[in-house]
C-alpha positions in Angstrom: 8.4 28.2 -19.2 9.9 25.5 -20.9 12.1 22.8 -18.8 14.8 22.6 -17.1 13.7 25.3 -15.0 16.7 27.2 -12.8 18.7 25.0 -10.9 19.8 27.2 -8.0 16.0 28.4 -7.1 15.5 24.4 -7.4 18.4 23.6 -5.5 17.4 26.1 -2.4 14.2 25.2 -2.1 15.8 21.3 -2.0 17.9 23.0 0.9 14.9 25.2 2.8 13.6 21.8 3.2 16.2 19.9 4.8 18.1 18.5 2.5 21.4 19.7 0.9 20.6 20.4 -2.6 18.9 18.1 -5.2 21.2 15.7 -5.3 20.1 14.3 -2.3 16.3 13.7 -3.3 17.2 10.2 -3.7 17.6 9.8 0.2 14.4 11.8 0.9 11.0 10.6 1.8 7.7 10.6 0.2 6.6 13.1 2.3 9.1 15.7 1.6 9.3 15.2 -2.1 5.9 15.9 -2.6 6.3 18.8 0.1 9.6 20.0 -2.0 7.6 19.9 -5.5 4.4 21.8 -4.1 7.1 24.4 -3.0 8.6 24.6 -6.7 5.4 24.7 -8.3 4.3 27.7 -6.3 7.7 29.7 -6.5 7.9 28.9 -10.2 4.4 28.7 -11.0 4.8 25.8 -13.2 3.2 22.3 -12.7 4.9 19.6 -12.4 3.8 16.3 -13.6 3.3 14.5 -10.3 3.8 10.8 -9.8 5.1 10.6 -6.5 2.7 10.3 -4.2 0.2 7.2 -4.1 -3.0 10.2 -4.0 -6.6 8.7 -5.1 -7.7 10.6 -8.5 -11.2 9.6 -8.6 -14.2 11.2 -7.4 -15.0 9.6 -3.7 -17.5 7.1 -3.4 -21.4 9.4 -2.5 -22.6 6.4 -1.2 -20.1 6.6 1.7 -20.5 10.8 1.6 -24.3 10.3 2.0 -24.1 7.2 5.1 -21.5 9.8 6.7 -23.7 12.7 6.4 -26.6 11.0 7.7 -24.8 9.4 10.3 -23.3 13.2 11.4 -27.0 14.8 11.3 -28.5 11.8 14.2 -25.9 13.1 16.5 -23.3 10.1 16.2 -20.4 13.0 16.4 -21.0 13.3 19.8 -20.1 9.7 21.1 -17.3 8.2 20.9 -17.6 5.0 18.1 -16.6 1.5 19.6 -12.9 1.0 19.5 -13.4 -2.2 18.1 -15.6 -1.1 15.2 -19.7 -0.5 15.2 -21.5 -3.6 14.3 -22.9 -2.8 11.4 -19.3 -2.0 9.8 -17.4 -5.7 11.2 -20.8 -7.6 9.5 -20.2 -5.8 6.5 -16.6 -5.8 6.5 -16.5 -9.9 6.9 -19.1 -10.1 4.1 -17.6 -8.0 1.9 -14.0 -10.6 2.5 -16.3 -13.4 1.5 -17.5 -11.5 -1.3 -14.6 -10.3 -3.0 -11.5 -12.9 -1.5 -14.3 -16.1 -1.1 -12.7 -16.3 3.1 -14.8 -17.1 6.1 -13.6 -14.3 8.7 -15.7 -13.4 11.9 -17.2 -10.2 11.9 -15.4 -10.0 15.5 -11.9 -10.1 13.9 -12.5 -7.3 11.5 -11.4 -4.0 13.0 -11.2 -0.8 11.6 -8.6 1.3 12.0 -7.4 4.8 10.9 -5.8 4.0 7.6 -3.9 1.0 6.5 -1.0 2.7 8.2 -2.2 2.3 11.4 -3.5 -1.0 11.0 0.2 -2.3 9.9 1.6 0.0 12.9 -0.5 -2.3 15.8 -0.1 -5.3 13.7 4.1 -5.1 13.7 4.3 -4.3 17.2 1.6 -7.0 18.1 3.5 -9.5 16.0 7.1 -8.8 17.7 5.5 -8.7 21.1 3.5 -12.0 20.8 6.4 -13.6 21.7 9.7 -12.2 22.8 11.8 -14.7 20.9 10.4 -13.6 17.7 10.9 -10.2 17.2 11.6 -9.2 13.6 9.8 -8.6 10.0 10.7 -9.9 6.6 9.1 -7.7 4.0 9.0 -9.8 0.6 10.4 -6.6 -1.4 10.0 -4.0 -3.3 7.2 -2.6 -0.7 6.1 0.2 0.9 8.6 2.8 2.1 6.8 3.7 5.0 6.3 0.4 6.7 10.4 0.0 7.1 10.1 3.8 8.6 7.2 2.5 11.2 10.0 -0.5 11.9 12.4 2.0 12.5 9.5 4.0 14.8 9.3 1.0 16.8 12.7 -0.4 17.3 12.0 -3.7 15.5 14.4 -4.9 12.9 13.6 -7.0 9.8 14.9 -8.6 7.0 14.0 -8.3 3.4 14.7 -9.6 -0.3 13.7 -8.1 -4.0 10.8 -10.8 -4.4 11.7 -10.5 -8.5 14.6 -12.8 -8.6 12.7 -15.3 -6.7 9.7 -16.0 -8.6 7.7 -19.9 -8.4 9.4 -22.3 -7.3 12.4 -20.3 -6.3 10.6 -18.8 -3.4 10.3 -21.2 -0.9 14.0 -21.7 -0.5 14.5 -18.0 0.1 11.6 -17.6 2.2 12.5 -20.5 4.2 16.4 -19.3 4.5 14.9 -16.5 6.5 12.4 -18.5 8.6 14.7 -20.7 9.9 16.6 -18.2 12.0 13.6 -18.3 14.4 13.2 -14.6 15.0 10.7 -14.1 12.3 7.1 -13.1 13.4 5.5 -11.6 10.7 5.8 -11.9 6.6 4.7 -8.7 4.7 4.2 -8.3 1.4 1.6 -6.4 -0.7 -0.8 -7.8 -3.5 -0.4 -6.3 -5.8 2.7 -5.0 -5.4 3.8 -1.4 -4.4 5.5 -0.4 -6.4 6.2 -2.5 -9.1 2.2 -3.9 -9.8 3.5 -7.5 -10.3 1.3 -9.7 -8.5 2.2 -12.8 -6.2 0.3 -16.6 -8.3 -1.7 -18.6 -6.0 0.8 -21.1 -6.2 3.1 -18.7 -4.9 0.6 -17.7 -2.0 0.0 -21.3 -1.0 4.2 -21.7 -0.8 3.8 -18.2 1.7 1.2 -19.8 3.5 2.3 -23.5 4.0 5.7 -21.7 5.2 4.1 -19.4 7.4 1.6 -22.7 9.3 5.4 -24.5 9.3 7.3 -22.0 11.4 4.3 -20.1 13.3 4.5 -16.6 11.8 2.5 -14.4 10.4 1.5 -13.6 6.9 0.4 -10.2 6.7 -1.0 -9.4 3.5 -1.2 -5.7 2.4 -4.4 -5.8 -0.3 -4.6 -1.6 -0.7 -5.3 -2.8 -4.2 -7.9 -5.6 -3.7 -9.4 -6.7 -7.1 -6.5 -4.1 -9.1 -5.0 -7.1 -11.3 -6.7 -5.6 -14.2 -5.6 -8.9 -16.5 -8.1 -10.5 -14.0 -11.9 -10.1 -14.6 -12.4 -9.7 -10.8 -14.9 -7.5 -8.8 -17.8 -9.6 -9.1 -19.5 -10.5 -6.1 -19.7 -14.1 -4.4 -18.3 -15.5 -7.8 -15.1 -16.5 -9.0 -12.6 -15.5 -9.9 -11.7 -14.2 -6.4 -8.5 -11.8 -5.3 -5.6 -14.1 -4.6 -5.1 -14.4 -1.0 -2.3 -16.0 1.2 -6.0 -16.8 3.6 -6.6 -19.5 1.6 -3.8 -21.7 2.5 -2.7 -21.1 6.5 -4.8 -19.4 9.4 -2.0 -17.6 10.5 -2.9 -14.5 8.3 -4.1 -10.7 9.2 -5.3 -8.7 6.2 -5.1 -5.0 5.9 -8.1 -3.7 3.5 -7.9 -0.1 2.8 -11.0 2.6 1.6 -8.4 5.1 0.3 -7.8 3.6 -3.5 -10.9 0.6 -3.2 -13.3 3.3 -2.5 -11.5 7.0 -3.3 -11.7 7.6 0.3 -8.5 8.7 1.7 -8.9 11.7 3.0 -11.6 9.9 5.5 -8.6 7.5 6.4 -11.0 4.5 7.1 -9.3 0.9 7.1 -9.7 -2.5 8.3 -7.4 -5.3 10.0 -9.2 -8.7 9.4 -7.5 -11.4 11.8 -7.7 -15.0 11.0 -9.7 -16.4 13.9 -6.5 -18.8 15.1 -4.6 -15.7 15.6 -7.3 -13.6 17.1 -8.4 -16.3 19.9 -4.4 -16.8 20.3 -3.2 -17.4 23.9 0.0 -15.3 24.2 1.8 -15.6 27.2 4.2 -12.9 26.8 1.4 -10.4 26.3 0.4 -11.1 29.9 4.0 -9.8 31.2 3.2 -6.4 29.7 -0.7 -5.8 29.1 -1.6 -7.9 32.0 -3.7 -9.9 29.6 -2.6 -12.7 27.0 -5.4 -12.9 24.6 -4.3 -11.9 21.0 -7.5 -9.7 19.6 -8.3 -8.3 22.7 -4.9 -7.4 23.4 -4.1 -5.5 19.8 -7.4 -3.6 20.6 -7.8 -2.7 23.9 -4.0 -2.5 25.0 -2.1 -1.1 21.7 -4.8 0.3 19.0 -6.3 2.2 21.8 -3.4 4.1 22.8 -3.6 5.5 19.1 -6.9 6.5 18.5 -10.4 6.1 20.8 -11.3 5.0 17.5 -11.7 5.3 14.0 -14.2 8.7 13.5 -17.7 7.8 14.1 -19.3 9.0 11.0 -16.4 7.3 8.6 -17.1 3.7 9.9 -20.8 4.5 8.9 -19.5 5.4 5.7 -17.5 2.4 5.2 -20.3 0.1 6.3 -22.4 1.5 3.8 -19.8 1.4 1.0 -18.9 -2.1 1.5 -22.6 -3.4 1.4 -23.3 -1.3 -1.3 -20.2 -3.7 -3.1 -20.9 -6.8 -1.6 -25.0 -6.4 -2.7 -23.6 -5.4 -6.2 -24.6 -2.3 -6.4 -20.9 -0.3 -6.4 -18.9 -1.4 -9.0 -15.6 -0.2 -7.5 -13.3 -2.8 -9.7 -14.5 -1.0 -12.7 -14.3 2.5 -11.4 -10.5 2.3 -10.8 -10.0 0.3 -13.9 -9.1 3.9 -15.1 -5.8 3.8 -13.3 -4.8 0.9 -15.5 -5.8 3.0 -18.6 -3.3 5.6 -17.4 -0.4 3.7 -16.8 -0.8 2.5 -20.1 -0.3 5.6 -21.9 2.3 7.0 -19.5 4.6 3.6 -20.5 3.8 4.5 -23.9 5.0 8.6 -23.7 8.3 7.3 -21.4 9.3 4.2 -23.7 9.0 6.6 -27.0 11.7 8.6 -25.4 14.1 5.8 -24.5 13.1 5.0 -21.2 12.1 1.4 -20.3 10.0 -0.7 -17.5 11.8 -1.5 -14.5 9.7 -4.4 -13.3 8.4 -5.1 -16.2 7.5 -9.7 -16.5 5.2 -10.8 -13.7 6.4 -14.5 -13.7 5.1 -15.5 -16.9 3.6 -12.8 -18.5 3.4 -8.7 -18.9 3.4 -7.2 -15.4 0.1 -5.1 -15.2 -1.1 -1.9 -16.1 -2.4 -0.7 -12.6 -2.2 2.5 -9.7 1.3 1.8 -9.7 4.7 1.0 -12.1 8.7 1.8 -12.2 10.5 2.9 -15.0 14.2 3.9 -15.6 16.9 5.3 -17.9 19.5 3.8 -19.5 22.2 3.0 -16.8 21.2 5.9 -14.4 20.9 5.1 -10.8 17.9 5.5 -9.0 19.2 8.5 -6.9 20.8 9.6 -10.6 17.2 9.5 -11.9 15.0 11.1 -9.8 17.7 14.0 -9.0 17.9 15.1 -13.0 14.2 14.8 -13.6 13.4 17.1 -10.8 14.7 20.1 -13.3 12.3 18.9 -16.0 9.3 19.1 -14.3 8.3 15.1 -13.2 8.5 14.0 -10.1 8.4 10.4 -8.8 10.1 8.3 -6.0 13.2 5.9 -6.3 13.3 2.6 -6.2 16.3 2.0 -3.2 13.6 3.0 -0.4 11.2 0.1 -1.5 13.8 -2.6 -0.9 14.4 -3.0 -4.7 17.9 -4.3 -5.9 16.8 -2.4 -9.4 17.6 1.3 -10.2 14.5 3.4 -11.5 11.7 5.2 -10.2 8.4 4.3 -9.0 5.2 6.1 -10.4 1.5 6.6 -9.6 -1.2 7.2 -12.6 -3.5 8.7 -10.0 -3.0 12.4 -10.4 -1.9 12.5 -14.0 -5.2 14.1 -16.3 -5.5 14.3 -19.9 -3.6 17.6 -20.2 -0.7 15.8 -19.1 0.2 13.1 -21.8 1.5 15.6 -24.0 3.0 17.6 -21.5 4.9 15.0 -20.5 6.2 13.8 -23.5 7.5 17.3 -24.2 9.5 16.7 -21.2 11.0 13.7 -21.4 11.9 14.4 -24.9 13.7 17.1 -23.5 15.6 15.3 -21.2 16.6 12.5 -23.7 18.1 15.3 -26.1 20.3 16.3 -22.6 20.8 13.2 -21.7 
């Protein structure tokens, strides 16, 4: 079946699943995208080319399948883990940050959560609640779309701006325009960027971090992709160079470090929150009018993490403990495994700028944004909504850009499902939709 495929049987399935027809796809989330292209694939029985969902594509790490298996067969399922993370997985986890980002954090501070979407859940509503007269976000844009949905969740507002236009020494003065409002607990970005891969200079990190000792907030640093600036040659142990990190210029920092695309271990949803000490031993006095205690760890533990989870499955903290010593001891050379995703992105921006598309984010201050898990590309002068709502009959799917918090039109992609079979494919497709269009 060559595309487009049938509109109306498109178009109802679009409807079946809450939305009005395909027009609206633009306004949908992640989550029913990929639930409305599974649907079309079945009904159809064509495969899509699937870019839309941020979905490891790598085998998962056997070290970690191994330490979780052994850890299952000694009885550990039994027990509930520590809410605050079994020893062996904080020593590891704040030797692997020394290892890999060259920062001192206690083992203490490191906690593992269930995902990197929890762990920025308990870390907004900790921030806001720290102290009542700060009680918004600013996301330094395009980001994640789900972390302004979790805002939304929780009843905090934010504030937000497309970090692009406001590259080196232009970013203090924005950043600081926000700050100054005094109701700013928390900065958020990701590093590198989802979705558009460009990656935040040290210089720029020590502006975010001189800012954020200045006013007293929060920088909360999003590294899903630690050690994925593939221009970099990072990923070696306890030697330089190091992942760029905000940690190296305040102490008020948290970082959120993620299994899922380090390791290939998403569907085990193991994550980590590592708390700069100053924040962690932080006497908040509002937290005492609702948890009844002020201390900052012990409150985003015992008081809001645990009414989440009892923890983070026993057997998966194992697995993480033994996945990040196996890094830090040099043994797992993760960096060089998800290299691949970089190869990938290269030859999809190859197959969509032969058939007149182009890079939406496409300079990283100075040079060639990065070939990585992530990139955006758009068409001509199509919107974003425009976009995604005419590829959908030509067998691609991907997300737009106006739910990041981008003030560009395109689409955001991820190499991690696409295989070999699909380069061609592709291209097939697109040069399709550039005869129509």
């Amino acid at each position: 079946m060559e595309a487009p495929f049938d509109k109306r049987t498109i178009d109802a399935i679009c409807e079946a699943n809450g939305l009005c027809n395909a027009r609206e796809l633009g306004h949908a989330t992640i989550r029913q995208v990929v639930a409305i292209v599974s649907e079309i694939e079945r009904t159809l029985g064509i495969r899509y080319v699937r870019m839309e969902m941020g979905v490891p594509g790598l085998e998962p790490s056997r070290i970690g399948i191994e330490a979780e298996r052994e850890a299952l067969l000694s009885g550990i399922a039994a027990r509930y883990p520590d809410i605050s993370g079994i020893g062996e997985l904080k020593r590891e986890a704040s030797r692997f940050i020394k290892a890999f980002i060259d920062i001192d954090v206690p083992a203490a501070c490191c906690i593992p959560t269930v995902g990197s979407m929890q762990g920025a859940f308990v870390t907004f509503l900790a921030c806001c609640q720290a102290d009542r007269r700060r009680d918004k976000v600013l996301f330094i844009d395009p980001g994640f779309p789900v972390q302004k949905q979790q805002l939304r969740v929780l009843g905090i507002g934010y504030r937000s701006f497309d970090v692009a236009d406001y590259r080196g020494g232009k970013l203090r003065g924005k950043i600081e325009s926000c700050l100054r409002e005094g109701d700013i607990a928390a900065i958020v970005y990701s590093n590198p960027n989802n979705p558009s891969w460009m990656c935040l200079t040290e210089e720029e990190l020590k502006t975010i971090g001189s800012l954020a000792t200045e006013y007293d907030v929060v920088a909360v640093e999003d590294l899903a992709y630690l050690n994925m600036d593939f221009r970099r040659p990072l990923g070696k142990p306890f030697a330089p160079p190091f992942q760029a990190s905000v940690a190296r210029y305040t102490d008020n920092y948290i970082l959120l470090l993620s299994a899922s695309k380090i390791f290939s271990y998403a569907g085990q949803r193991g994550a980590l929150v590592a708390i700069g000490e100053r924040i962690f031993e932080r006497d908040c006095p509002d937290f005492r009018l609702r948890y009844n205690q002020s201390h900052f760890g012990r409150t985003f533990v015992h008081s809001i993490l645990y009414t989440l989870s009892a923890g983070v499955t026993h057997s998966v903290q194992y697995a993480m403990a033994a996945m990040l010593r196996a890094a830090s001891d040099g043994r797992l050379d993760f960096t060089s495994q998800v290299s691949e995703y970089g190869r990938r992105a290269a030859r999809l921006k190859r197959v969509l700028c032969d058939n007149g598309f182009h890079v939406v984010y496409d300079t990283d201050v100075d040079e060639r944004v990065g070939d990585g898990f992530f990139f955006t590309f758009g068409y001509k002068q199509m919107s974003s909504e425009q976009l995604i709502n005419k590829l959908i009959y030509y067998g691609v799917s991907a997300i737009p850009l106006s739910g990041t918090g981008s003030d560009r039109h395109g689409l955001r992609a991820c190499t991690s499902s696409i295989d070999e079979s699909q380069y061609e494919l592709l291209d097939r497709r697109l040069r399709r939709f550039a005869q129509d269009y």
